[in-house]
N, CA and C atoms as a LAMMPS dump frame, in Angstrom:
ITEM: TIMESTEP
0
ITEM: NUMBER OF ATOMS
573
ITEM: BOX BOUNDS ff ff ff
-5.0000000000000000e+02 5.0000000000000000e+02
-5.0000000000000000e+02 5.0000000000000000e+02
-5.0000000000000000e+02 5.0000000000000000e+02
ITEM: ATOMS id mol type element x y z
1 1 1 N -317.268 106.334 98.474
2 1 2 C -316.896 106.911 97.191
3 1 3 C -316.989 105.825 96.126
4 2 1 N -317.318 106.044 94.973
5 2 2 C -317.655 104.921 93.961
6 2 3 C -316.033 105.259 92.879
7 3 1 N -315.842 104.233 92.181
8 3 2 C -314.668 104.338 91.253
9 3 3 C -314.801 105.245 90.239
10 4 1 N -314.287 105.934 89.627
11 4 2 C -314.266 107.189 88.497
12 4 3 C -314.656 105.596 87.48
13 5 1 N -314.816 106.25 86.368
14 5 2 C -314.567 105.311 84.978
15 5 3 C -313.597 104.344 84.707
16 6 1 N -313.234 103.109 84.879
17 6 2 C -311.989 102.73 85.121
18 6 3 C -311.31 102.565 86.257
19 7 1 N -311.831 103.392 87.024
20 7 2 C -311.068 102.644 88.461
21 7 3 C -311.884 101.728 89.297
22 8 1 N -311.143 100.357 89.587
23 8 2 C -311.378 99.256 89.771
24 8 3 C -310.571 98.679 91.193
25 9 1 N -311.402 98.41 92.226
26 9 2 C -310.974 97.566 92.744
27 9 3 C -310.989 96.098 93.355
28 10 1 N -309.098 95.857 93.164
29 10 2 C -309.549 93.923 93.116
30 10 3 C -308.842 93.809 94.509
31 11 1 N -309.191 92.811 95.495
32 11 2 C -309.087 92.578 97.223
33 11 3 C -308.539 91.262 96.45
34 12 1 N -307.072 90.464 96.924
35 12 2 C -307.029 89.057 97.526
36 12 3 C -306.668 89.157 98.878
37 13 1 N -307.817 88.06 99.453
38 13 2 C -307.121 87.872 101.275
39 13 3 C -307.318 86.378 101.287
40 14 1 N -306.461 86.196 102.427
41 14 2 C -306.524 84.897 103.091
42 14 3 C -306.261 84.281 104.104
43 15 1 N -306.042 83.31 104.838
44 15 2 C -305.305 83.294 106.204
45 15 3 C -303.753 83.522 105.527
46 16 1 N -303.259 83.532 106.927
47 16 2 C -301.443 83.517 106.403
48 16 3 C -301.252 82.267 105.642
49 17 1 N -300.308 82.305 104.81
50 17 2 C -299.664 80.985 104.523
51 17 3 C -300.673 80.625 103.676
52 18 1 N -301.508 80.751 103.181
53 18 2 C -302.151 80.021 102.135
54 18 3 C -302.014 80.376 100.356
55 19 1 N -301.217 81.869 100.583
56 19 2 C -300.291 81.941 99.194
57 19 3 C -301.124 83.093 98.611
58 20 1 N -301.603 84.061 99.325
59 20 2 C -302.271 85.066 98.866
60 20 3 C -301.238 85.931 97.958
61 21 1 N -299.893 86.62 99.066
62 21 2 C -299.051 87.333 98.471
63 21 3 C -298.648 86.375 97.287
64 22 1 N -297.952 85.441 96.968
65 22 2 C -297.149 85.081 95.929
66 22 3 C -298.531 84.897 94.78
67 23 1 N -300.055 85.021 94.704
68 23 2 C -300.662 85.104 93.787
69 23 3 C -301.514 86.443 93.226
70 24 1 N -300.944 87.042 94.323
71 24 2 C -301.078 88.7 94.245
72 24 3 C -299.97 89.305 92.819
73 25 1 N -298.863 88.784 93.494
74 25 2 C -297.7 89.09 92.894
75 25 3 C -298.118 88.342 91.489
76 26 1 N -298.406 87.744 91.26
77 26 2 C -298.484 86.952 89.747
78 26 3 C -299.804 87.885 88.958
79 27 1 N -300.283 87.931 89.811
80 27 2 C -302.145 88.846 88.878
81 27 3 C -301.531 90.27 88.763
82 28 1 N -300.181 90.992 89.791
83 28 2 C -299.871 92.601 89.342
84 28 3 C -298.738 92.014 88.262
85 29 1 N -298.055 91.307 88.029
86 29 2 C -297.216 90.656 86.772
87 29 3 C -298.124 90.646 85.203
88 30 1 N -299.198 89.914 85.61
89 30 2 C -300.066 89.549 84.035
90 30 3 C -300.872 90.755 84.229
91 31 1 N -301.076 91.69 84.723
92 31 2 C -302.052 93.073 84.76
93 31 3 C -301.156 94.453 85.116
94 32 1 N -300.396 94.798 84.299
95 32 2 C -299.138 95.419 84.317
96 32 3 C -299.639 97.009 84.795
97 33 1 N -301.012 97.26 84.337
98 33 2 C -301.452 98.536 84.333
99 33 3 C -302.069 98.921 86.205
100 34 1 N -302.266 97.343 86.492
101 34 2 C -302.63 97.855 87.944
102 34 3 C -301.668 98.046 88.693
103 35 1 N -302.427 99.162 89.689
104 35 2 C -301.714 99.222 90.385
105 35 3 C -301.933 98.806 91.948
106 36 1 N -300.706 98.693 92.883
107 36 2 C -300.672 97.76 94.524
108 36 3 C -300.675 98.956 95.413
109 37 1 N -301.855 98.259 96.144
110 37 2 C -302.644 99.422 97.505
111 37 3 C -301.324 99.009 98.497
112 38 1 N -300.523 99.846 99.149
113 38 2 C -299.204 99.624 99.604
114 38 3 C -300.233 99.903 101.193
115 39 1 N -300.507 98.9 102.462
116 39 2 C -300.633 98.973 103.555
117 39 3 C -300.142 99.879 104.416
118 40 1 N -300.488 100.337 105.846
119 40 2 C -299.55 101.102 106.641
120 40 3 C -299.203 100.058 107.845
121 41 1 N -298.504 99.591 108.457
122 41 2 C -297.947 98.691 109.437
123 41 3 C -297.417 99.344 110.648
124 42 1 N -297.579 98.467 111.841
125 42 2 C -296.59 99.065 112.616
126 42 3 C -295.338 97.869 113.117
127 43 1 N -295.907 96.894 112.344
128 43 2 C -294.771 96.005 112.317
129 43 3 C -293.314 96.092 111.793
130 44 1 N -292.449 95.852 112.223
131 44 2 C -291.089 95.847 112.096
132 44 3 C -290.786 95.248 110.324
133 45 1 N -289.702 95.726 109.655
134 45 2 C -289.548 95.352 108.306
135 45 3 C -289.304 93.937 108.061
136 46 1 N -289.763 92.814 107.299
137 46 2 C -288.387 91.745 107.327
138 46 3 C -287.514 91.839 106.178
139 47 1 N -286.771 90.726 106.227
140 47 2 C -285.45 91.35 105.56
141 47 3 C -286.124 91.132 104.086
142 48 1 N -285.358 92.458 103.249
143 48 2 C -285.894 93.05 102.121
144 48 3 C -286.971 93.654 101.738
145 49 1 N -287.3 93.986 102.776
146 49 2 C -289.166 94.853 102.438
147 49 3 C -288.249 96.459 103.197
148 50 1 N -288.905 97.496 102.206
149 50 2 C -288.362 98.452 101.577
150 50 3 C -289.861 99.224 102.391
151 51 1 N -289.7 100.609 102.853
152 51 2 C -290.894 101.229 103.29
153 51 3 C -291.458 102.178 101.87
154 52 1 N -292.576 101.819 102.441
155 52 2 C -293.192 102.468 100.519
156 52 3 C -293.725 101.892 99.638
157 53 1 N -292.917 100.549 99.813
158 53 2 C -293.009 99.704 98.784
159 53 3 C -293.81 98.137 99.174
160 54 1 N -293.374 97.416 100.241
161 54 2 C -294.183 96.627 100.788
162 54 3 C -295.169 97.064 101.368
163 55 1 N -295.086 98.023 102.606
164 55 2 C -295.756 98.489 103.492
165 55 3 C -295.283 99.759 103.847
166 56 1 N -296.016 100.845 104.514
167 56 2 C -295.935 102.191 105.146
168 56 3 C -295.433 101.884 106.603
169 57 1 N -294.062 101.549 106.851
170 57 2 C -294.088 100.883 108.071
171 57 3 C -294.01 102.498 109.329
172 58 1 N -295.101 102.776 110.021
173 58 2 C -294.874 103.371 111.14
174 58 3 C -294.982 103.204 112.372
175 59 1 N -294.659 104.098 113.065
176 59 2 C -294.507 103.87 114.641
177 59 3 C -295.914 103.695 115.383
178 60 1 N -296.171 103.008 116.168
179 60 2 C -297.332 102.885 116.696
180 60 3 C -297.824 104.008 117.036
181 61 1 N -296.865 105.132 117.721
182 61 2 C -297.952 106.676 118.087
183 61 3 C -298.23 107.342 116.641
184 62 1 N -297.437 107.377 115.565
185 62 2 C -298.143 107.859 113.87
186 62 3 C -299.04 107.041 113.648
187 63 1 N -299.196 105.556 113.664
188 63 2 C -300.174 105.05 113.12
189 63 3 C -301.624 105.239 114.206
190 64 1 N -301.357 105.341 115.448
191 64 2 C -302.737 105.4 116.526
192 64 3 C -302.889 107.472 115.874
193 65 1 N -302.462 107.827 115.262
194 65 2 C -302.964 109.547 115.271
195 65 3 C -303.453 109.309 114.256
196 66 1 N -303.439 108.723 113.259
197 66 2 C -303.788 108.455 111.695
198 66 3 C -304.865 107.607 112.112
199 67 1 N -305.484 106.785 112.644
200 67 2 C -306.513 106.14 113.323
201 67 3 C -307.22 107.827 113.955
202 68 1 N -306.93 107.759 114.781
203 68 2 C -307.68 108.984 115.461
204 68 3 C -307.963 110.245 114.509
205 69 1 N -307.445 110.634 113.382
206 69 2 C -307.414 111.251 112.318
207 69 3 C -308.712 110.756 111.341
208 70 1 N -309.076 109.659 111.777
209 70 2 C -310.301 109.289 110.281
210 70 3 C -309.017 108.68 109.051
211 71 1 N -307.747 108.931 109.065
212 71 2 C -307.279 108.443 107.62
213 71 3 C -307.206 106.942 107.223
214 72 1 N -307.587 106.368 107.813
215 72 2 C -307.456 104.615 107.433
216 72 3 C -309.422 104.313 107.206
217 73 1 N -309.361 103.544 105.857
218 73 2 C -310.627 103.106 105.032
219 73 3 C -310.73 101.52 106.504
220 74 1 N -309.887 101.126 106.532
221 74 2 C -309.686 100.143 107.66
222 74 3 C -308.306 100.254 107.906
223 75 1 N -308.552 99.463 109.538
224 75 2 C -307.304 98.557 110.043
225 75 3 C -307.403 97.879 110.987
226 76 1 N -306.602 97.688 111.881
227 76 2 C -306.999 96.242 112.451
228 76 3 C -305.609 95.916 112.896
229 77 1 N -305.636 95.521 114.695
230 77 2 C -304.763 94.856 115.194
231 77 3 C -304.771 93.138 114.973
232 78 1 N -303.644 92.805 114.256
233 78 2 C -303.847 91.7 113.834
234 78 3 C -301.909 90.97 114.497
235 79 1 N -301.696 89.833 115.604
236 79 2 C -301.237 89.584 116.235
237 79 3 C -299.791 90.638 117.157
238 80 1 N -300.78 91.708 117.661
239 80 2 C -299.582 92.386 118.176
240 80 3 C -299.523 93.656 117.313
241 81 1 N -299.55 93.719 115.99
242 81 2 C -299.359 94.374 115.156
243 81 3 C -300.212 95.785 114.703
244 82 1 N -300.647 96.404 114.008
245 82 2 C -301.292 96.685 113.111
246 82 3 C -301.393 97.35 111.868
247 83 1 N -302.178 97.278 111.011
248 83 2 C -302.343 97.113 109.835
249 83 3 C -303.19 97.574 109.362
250 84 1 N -303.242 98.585 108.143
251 84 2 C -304.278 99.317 107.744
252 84 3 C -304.133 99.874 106.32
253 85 1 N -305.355 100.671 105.696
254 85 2 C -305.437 101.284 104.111
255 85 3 C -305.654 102.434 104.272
256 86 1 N -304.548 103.241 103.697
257 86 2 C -304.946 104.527 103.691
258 86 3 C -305.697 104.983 102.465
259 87 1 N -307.13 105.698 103.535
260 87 2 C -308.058 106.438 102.596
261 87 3 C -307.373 107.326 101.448
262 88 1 N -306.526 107.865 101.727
263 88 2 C -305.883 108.935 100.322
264 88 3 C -305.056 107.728 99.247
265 89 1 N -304.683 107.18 99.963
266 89 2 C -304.307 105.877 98.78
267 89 3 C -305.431 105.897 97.945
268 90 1 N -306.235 104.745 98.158
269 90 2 C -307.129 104.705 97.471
270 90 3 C -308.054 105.394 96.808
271 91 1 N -308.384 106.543 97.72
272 91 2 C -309.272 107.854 96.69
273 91 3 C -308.603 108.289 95.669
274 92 1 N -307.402 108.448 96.018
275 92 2 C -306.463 109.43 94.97
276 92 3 C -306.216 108.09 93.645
277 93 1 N -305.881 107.098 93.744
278 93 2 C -305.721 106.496 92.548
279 93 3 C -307.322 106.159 92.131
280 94 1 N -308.083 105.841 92.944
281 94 2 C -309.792 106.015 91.846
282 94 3 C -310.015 107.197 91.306
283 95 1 N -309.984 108.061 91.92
284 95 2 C -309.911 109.406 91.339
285 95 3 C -309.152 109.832 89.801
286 96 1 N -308.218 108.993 89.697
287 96 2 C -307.522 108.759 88.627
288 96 3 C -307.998 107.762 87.611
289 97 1 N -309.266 106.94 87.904
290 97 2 C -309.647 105.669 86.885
291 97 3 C -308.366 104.592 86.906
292 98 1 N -307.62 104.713 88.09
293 98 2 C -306.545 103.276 87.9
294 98 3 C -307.366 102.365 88.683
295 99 1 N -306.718 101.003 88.375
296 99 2 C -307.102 99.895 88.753
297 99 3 C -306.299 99.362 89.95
298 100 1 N -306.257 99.27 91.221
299 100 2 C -305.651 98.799 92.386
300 100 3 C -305.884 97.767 92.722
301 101 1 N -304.594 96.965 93.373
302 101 2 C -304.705 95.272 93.867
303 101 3 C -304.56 95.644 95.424
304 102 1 N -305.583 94.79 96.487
305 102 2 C -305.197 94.988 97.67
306 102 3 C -304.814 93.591 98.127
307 103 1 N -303.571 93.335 99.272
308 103 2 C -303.24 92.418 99.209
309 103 3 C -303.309 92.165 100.884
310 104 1 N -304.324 91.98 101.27
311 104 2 C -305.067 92.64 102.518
312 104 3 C -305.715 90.86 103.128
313 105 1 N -306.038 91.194 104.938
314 105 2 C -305.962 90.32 105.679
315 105 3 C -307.961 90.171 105.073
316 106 1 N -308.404 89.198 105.858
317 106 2 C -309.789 89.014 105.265
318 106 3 C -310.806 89.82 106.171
319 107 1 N -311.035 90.581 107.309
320 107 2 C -311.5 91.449 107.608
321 107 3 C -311.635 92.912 107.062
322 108 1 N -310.175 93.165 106.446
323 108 2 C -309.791 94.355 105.945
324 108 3 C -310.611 94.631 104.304
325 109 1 N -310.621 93.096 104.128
326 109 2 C -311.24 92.676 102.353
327 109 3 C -312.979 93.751 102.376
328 110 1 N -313.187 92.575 103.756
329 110 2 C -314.886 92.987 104.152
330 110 3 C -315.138 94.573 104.431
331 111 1 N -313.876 94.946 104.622
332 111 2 C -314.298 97.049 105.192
333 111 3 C -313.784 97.482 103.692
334 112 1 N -313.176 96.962 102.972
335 112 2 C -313.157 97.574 101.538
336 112 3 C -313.859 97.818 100.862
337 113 1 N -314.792 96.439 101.377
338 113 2 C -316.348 96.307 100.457
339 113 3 C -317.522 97.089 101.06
340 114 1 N -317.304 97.134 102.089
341 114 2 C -318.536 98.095 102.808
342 114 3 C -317.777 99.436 102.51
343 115 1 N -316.692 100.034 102.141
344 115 2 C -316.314 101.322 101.65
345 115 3 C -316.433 101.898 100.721
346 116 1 N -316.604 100.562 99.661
347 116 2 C -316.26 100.314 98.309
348 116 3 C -316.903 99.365 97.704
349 117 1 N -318.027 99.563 97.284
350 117 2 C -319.438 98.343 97.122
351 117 3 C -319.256 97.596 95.879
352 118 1 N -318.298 98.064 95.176
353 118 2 C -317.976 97.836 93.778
354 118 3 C -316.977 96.911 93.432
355 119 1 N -315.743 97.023 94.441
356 119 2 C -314.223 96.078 94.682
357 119 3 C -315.313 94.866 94.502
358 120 1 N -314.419 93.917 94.109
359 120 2 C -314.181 92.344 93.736
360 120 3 C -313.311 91.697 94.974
361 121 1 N -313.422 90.805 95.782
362 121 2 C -313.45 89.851 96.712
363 121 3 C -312.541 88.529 96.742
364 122 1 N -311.472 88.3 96.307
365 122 2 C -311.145 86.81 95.997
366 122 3 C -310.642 86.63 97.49
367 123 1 N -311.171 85.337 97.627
368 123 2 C -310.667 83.938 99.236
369 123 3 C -309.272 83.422 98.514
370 124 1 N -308.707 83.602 98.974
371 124 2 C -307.438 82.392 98.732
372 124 3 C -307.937 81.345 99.83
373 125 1 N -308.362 80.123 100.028
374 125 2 C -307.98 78.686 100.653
375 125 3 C -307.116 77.631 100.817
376 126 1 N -306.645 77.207 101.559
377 126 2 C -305.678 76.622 101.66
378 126 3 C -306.198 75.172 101.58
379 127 1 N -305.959 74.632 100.941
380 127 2 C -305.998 72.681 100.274
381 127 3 C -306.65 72.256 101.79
382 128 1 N -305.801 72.625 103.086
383 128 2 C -306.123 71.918 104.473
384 128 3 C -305.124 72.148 105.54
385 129 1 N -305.943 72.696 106.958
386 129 2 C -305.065 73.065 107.601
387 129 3 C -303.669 72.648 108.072
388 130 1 N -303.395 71.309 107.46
389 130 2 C -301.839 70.681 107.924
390 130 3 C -301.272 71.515 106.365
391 131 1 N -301.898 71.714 105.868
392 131 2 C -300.942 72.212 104.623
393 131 3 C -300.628 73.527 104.823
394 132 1 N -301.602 74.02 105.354
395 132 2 C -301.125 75.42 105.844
396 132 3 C -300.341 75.895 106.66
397 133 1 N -300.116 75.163 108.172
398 133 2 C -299.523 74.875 109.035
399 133 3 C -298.114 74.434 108.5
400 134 1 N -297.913 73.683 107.541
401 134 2 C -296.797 73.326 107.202
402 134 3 C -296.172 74.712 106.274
403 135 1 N -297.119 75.233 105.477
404 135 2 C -296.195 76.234 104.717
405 135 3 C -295.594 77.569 105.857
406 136 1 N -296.575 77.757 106.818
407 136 2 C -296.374 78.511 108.009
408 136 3 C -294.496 78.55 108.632
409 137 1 N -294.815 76.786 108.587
410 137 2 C -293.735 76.527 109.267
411 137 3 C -292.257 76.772 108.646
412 138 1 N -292.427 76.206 106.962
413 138 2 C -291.306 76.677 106.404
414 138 3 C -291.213 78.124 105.284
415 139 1 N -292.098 79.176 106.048
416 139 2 C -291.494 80.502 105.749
417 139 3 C -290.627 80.936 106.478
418 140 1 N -290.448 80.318 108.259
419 140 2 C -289.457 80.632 108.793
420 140 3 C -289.695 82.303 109.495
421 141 1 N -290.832 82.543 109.19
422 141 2 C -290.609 84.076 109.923
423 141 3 C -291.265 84.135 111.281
424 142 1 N -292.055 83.203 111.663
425 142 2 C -292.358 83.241 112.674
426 142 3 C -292.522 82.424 114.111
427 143 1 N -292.299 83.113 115.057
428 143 2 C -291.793 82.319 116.383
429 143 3 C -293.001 81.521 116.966
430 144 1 N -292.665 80.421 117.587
431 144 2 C -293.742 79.637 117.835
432 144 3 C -295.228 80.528 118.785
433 145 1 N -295.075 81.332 119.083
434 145 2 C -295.779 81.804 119.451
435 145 3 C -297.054 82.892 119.014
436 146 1 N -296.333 83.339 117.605
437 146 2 C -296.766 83.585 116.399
438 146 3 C -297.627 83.02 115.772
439 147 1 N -296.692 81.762 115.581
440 147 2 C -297.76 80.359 114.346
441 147 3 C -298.447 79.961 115.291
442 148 1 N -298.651 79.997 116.353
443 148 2 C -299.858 79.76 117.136
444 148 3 C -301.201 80.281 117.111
445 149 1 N -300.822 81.505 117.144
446 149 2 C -301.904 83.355 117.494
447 149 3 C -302.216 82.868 115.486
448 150 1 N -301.355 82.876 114.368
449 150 2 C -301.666 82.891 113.245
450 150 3 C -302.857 81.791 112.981
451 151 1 N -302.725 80.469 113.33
452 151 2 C -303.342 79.549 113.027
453 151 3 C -305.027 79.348 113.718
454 152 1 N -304.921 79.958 114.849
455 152 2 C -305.88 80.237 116.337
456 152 3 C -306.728 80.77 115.217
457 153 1 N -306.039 82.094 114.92
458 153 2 C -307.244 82.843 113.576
459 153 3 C -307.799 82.407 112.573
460 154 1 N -307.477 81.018 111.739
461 154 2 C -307.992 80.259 110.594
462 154 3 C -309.349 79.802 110.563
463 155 1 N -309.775 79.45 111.92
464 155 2 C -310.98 79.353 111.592
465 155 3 C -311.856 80.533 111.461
466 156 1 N -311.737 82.016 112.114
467 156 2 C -312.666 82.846 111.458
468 156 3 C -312.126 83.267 110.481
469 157 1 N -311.392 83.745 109.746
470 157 2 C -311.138 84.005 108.661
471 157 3 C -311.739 82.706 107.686
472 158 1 N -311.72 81.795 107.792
473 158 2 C -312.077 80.88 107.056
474 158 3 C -313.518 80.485 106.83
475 159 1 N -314.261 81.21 108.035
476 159 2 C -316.019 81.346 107.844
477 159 3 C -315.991 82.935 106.793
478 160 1 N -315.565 83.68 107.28
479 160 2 C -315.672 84.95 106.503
480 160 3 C -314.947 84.956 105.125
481 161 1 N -314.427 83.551 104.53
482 161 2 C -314.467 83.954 103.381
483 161 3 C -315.397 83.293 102.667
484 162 1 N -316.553 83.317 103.149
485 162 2 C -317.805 82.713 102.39
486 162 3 C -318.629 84.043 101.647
487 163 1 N -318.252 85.119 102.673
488 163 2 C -318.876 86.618 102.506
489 163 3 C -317.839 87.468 100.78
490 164 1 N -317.156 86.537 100.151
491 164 2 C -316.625 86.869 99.652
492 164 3 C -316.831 86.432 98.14
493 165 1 N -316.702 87.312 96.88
494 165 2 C -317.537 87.031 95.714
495 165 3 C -316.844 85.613 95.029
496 166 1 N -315.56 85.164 95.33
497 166 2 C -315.162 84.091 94.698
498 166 3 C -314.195 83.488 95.826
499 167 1 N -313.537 82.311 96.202
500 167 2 C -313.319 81.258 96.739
501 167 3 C -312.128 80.421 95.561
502 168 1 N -311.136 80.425 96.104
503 168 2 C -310.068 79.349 95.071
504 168 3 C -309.661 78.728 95.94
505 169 1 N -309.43 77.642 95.976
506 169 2 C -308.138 76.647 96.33
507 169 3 C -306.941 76.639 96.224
508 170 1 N -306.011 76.947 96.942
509 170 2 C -304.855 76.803 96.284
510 170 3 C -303.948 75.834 96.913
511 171 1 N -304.428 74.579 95.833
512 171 2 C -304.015 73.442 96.051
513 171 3 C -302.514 73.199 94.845
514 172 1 N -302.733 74.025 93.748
515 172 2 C -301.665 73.422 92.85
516 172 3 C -301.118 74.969 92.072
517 173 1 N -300.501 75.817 92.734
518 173 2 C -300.444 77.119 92.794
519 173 3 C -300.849 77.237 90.822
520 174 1 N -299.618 77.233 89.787
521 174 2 C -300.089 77.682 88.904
522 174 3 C -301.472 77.62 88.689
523 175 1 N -302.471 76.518 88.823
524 175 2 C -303.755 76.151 88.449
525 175 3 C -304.447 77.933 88.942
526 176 1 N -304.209 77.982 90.681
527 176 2 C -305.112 79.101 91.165
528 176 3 C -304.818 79.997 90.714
529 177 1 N -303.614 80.621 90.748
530 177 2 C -303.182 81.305 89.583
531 177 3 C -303.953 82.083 88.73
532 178 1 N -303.929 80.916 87.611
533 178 2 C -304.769 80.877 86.524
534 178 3 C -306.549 81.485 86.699
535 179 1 N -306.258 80.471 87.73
536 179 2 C -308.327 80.786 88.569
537 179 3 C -308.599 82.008 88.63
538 180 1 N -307.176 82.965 89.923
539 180 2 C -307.761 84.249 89.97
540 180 3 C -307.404 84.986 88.815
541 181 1 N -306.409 84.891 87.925
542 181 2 C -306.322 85.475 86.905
543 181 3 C -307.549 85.419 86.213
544 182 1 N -308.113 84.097 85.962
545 182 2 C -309.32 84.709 84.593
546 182 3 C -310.51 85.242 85.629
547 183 1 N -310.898 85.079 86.862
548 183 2 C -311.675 85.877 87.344
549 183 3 C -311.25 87.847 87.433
550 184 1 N -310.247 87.804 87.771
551 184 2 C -310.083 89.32 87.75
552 184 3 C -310.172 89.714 86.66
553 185 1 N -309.64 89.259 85.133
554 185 2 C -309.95 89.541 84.228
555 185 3 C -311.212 89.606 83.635
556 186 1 N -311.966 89.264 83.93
557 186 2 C -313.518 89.191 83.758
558 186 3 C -314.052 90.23 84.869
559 187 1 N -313.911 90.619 85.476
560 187 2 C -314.32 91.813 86.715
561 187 3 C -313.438 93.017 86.1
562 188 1 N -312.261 92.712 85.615
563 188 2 C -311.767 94.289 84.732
564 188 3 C -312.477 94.713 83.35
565 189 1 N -312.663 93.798 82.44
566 189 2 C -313.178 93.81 81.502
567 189 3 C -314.888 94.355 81.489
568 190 1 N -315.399 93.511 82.431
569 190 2 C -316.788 93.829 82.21
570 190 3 C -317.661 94.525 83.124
571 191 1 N -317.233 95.344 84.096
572 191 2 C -318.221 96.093 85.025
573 191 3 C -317.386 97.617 84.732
């Protein structure tokens, strides 16, 4: 399906820990009108994530019928878990000419774009894997066995974000920030 007039979509992914969400959160802050592609999960809540609002958190037999249903644009078992976009999400707000942020793993980026030939692509990168590893370590949410399976994954995610239309660093957060801000703004403005 292609975007109505106005409806736009912008993908940030990255490995974990390299600060995708907290620069997600800053580009739906300075772009007040977009709106956030809310995931479906079958992962458990952490504390303060609200269903609806972070994520669609369901049970693994709703989310495997919704798979078997055709309703997910993607998803993807991603450590134990899984994780996905619901097709009526997204049709229904293009359908509308709104502008949506997906705040999505970097496989999920790549089935957006093969869904959605038009979405915009940003890599979040991380400065270097001890830096990443270290922010891993002090989010505190996950058990060593976790930041293991998380980090194991950095290197493909980290070839596949070459397949992706822009690449930031986020070595000095406001700076990237800034980076993906004036790139999305230039992908809202002019296509």
């Amino acid at each position: 399906m292609s975007p109505a007039p106005g409806g736009k979509l912008v993908v940030i992914s990255a490995p974990s820990g390299a600060g995708k969400s907290t620069i997600a959160r800053a580009i739906m802050a300075a772009h007040p009108a977009m709106g956030f592609s809310v995931s479906a999960t079958t992962r458990a809540p952490r504390a303060g994530e609200q269903d609806g609002r972070e994520y669609y958190f369901l049970s693994r037999t709703e989310f495997d019928r919704r798979v078997e249903a055709g309703e997910f644009v993607e998803w993807e078992e991603i450590y134990g878990d899984r994780y996905g976009t619901l097709k009526s999400e997204v049709d229904r707000k293009l359908a509308a000419g709104h502008q949506l942020l997906f705040d999505i793993d970097v496989k999920g980026g790549l089935s957006i774009r093969a869904a959605y030939p038009g979405a915009l692509l940003v890599f979040i990168r991380p400065p270097s894997m001890a830096t990443l590893e270290e922010r891993l370590r002090g989010r505190k949410t996950e058990d060593p066995g976790t930041l293991a399976r998380r980090l194991e994954r950095v290197p493909l995610e980290m070839a596949l974000g070459a397949q992706f239309d822009h690449q930031v660093v986020n070595d000095d957060l406001p700076r990237a920030i800034a980076e993906v801000d004036s790139i999305v703004s230039t992908y809202l403005q002019h296509t």
